[in-house]
PLY file of the C-alpha trace (Angstrom):
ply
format ascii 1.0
element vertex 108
property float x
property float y
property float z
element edge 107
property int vertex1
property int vertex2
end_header
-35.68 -10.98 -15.73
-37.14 -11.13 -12.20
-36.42 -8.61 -9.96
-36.90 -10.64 -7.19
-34.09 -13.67 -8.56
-31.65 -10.67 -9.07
-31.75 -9.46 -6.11
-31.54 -13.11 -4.36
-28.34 -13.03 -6.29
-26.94 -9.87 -5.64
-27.95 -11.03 -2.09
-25.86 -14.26 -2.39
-23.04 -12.84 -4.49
-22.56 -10.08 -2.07
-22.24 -12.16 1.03
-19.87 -14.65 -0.63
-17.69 -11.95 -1.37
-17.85 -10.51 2.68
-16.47 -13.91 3.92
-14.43 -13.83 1.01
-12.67 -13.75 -1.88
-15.53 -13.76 -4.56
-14.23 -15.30 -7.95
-15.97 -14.47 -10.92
-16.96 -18.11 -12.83
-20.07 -18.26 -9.40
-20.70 -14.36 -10.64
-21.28 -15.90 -13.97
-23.22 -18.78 -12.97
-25.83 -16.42 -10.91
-25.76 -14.43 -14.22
-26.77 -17.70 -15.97
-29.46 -18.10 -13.39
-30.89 -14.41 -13.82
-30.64 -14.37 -17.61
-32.82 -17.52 -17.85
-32.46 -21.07 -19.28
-31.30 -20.97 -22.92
-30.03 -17.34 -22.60
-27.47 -16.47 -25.29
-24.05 -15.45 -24.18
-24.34 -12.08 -25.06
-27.47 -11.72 -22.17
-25.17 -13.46 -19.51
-22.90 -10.79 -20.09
-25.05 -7.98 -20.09
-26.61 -9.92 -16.61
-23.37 -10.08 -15.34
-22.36 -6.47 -15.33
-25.78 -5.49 -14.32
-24.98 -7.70 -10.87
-21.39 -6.68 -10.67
-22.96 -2.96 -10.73
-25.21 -3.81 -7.74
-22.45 -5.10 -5.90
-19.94 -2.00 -6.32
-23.07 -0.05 -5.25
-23.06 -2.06 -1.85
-19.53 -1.56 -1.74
-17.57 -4.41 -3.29
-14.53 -3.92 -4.39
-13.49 -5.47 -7.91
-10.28 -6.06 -9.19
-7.26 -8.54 -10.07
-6.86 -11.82 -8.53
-4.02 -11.41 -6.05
-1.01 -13.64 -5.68
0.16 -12.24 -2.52
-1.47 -14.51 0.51
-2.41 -11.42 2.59
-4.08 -9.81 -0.35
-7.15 -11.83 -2.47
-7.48 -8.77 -5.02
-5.59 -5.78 -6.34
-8.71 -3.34 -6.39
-8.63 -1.18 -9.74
-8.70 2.46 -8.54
-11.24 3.55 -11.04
-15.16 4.68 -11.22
-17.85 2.36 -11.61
-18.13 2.99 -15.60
-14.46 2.42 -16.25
-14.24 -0.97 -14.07
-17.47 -2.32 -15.76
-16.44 -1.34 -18.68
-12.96 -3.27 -17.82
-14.89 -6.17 -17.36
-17.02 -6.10 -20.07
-13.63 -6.27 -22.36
-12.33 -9.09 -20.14
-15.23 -10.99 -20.62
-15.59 -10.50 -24.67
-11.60 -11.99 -24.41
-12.98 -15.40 -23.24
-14.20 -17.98 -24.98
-13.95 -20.49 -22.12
-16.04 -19.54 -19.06
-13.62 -21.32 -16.83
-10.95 -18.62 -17.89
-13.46 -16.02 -16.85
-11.83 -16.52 -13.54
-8.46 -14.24 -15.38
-11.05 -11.17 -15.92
-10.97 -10.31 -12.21
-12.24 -10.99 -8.25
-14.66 -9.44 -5.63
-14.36 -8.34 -2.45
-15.68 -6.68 0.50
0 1
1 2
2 3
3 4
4 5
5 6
6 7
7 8
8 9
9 10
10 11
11 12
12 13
13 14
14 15
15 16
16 17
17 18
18 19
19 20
20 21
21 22
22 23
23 24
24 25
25 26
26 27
27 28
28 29
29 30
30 31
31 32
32 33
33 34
34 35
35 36
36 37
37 38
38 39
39 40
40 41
41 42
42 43
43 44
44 45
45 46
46 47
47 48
48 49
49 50
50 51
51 52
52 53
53 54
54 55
55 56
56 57
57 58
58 59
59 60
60 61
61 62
62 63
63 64
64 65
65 66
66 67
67 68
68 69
69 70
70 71
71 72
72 73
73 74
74 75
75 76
76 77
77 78
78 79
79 80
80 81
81 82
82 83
83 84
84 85
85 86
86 87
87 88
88 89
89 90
90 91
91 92
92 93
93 94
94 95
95 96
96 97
97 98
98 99
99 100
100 101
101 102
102 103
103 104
104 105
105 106
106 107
C-alpha cells in the first residue's frame, strides 16, 4: 500500500465529509483504490478501517445515517476501538457493497 495514495484518500475522504454528509459505499471505493487492483475483500476491509481510523483521528465523527433533515448522522458515543470495531461487524453483515451504505455515515 502507498503511503502517499492513502493519504490522498484520507485527504479526499476527509474533505467530503466537511462539506458533508460522507456515506460509506465512496469510503469503500477509496479503500478499493488503496488496497490495489484485484484486492480480495477481506483487504478492502482491513483498508477501510485503516482510513476510517485516520479520519476519527482528524476528527470525523462516525455514526448512523440520520433520518431527521437537520441531522445527517447519529454519532455513536464510543472510543475509537469500539466504533471500528462496530464497523468492522457491519461490514462482515454485507454481502452487497451497495448495502454498505446501512453500516454507517461520516461527518465533520
Amino acid at each position: 500500500m502507498s503511503a502517499d495514495l492513502f493519504e490522498e484518500e484520507v485527504e479526499y475522504l476527509f474533505r467530503y465529509a466537511e462539506k458533508g454528509l460522507l456515506y460509506f459505499v465512496p469510503l469503500w471505493d477509496s479503500a478499493e483504490t488503496v488496497a490495489g487492483r484485484g484486492a480480495p475483500v477481506s483487504r478492502v476491509r482491513e483498508v477501510a478501517l485503516e482510513l476510517i481510523g485516520a479520519l476519527i483521528d482528524r476528527g470525523v465523527r462516525v455514526g448512523d445515517v440520520g433520518e431527521r433533515e437537520d441531522r445527517d448522522i447519529d454519532p455513536w458515543d464510543a472510543d475509537r476501538e469500539t466504533v471500528l470495531a462496530r464497523v468492522d461487524a457491519g461490514m462482515r453483515r454485507m454481502t452487497d457493497p451497495t448495502d454498505l451504505v446501512y453500516v454507517c455515515g461520516f461527518r465533520v
